[in-house]
C-alpha atoms as one frame of an Amber mdcrd trajectory, in Angstrom:
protein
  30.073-156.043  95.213  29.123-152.330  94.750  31.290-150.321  92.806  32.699
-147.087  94.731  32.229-144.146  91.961  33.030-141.075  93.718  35.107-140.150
  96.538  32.941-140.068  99.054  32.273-143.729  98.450  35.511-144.477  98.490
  36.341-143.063 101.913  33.606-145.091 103.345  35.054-148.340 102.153  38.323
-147.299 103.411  37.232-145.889 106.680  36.370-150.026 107.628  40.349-150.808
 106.850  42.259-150.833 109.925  45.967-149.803 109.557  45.885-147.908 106.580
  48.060-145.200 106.713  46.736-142.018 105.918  48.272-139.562 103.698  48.689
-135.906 103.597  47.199-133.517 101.071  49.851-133.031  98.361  49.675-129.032
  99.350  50.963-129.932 103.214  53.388-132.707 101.941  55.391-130.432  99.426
  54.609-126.459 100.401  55.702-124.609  97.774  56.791-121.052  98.452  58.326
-118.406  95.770  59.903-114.865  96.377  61.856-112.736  93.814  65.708-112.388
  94.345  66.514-109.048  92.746  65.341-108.491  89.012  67.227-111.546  87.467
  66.110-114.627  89.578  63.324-116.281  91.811  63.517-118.605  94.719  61.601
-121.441  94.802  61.363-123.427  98.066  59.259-126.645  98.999  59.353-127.919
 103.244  58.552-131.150 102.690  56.955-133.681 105.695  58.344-136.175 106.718
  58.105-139.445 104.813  57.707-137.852 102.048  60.367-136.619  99.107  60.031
-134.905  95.447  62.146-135.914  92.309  64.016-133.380  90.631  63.772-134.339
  87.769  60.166-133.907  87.585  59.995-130.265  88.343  59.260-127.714  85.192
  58.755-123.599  85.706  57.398-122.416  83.123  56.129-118.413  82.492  53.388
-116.651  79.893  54.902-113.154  80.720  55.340-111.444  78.322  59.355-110.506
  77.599  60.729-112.601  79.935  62.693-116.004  79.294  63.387-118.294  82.091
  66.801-119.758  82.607  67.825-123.148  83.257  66.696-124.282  87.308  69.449
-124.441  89.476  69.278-127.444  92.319  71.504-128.392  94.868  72.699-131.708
  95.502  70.197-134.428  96.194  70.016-138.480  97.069  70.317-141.007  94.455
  67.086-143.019  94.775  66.559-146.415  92.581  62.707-145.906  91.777  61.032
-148.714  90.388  59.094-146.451  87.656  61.469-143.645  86.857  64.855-145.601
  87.181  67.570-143.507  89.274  66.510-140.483  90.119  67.871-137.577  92.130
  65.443-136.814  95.066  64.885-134.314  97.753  63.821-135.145 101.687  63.057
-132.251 104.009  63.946-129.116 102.230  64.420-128.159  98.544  65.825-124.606
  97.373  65.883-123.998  93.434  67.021-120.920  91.812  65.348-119.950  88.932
  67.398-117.598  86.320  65.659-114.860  84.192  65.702-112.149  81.842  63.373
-109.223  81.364  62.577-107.600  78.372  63.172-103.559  78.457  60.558-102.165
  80.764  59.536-105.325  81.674  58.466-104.420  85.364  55.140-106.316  85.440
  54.085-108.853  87.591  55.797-111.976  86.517  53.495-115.547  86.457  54.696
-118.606  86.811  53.518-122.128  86.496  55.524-124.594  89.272  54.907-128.590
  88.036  56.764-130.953  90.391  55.833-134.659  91.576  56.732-136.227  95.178
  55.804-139.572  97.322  55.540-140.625 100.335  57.956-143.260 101.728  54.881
-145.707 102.232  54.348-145.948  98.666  51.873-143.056  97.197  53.345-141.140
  94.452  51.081-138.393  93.626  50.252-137.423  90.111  51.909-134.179  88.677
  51.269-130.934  90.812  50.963-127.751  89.428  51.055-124.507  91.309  50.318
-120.797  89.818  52.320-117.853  91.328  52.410-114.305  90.707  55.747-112.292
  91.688  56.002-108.597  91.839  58.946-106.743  93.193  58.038-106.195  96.253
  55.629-109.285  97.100  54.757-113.152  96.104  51.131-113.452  96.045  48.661
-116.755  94.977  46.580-116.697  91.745  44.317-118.772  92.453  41.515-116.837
  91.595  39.088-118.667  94.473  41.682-118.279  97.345  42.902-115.138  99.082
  46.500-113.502  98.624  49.525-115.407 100.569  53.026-115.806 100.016  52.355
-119.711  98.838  51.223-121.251  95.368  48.195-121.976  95.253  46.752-124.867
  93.455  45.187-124.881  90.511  42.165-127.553  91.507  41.420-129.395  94.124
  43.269-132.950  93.529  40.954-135.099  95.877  43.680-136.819  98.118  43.153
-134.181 101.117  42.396-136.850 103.708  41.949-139.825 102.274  43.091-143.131
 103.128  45.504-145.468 101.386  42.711-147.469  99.946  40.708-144.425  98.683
  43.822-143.102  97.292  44.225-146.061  95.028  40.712-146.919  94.252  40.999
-143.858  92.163  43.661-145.387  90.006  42.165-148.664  89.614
């Protein structure tokens, strides 16, 4: 038996396995979108297919701006899920809408950057690895900085994570 050592390889093994349900890019399963709130707090919202949910739990903002401290993220209620790797966990289905608190240093009117980690699955089993999405907030606009894609009032990834299309076979082939 050959072994399958890039993607492309992979795909054609999987593209011979009838049934296998294929899974969405982790960008079209959890869009992320961000927009300001006033000086003192961002929205963060994720539309989130069908199928598929993220764990609170496993979403982090962080920020390298300069003077400003971010507060503690604010969820609303979710489901109590039983996962068999994380234990109970509170999850989201359909729509999530996070508030994040923050404080600005005197004069601190610059764009503020911010790095969005959160992890989702889909019902039929995939749980993708860690995601993490740059955005760049400004008063008046919520731009990507993704330095390879154009401006749009989404995150943008920070590399291409190779499960855009792929089957469930390719998608586990490149864990095992």
């Amino acid at each position: 038996i050959a072994a399958a050592t890039d993607v492309g390889s992979l795909n054609a093994l999987a593209a011979g396995t009838a049934g296998s349900p294929e899974f969405l890019d982790p960008d079209v399963a959890f869009r992320l979108e961000a927009r300001p709130e006033g000086p003192d707090r961002v929205r963060l919202r994720w539309v989130i297919a069908d199928r598929y949910y993220l764990y609170r739990d496993r979403i982090k903002v962080k920020t390298d701006t300069p003077g400003v401290v971010l507060g503690k993220t604010d969820f609303p209620p979710g489901i109590l899920k039983n996962d068999e790797y994380f234990g109970e966990q509170v999850i989201y289905h359909g729509e999530l809408s996070a508030r994040v608190p923050l404080s600005r240093a005197a004069g601190g009117a610059q764009p503020l950057a911010l790095a969005v980690t959160y992890q989702g699955c889909a019902d039929a089993g995939l749980c993708y690895p860690p995601q993490t999405r740059a955005v760049v907030l400004s008063a008046d606009n919520v731009q990507s900085s993704n330095a390879d894609a154009p401006s749009s009032s989404t995150a943008s990834p920070a590399a291409d994570n190779g499960f855009s299309g792929r089957s469930t076979l390719a998608v586990l082939g490149l864990f095992f």
